[in-house]
C-alpha positions, 0 to 999 in steps of 0.5 A: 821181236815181231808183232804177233797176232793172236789165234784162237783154234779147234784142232782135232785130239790126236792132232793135240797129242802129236803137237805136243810131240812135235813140241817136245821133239824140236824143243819149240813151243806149240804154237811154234810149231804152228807158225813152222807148219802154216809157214811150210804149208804155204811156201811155194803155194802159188805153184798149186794155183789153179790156172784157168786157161788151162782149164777151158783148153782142156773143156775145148779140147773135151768137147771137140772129142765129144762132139765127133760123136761116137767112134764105131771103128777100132782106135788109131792111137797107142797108150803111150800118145796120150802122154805126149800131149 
């Protein structure tokens, strides 16, 4: 058996009731549960990573808008344009 460390956490009451529901569901101990939890939650988190340069393309992207200052004439794009970008 691997070694394990110990945690020590404050969880909410209703997150105790259903913990102990899950525990007796799965027949896994609680802190089982945790450890299956906390594994799931972070499985593929990189994927939810924040990517920068996306970010600063977009900041560009809103400020070259901004920039052109306010448009007075009717709008020359559909809805639909918006999602091809």
């Amino acid at each position: 058996m691997k070694t394990k460390i110990r945690k020590q956490i404050y969880i909410e009451p209703e997150q105790e009731v259903r913990l102990k529901q899950l525990s007796q569901q799965t027949g896994s101990s609680e802190a089982e549960v945790i450890r299956q939890a906390i594994a799931q939650y972070t499985q593929g988190s990189e994927v939810f990573q924040r990517d920068l340069k996306c970010w600063e393309q977009e900041r560009v992207f809103i400020e070259n808008l901004i920039s052109l200052g306010k448009i007075t004439e009717s709008r020359t794009w559909r809805r639909d344009d918006l999602y091809e970008r």
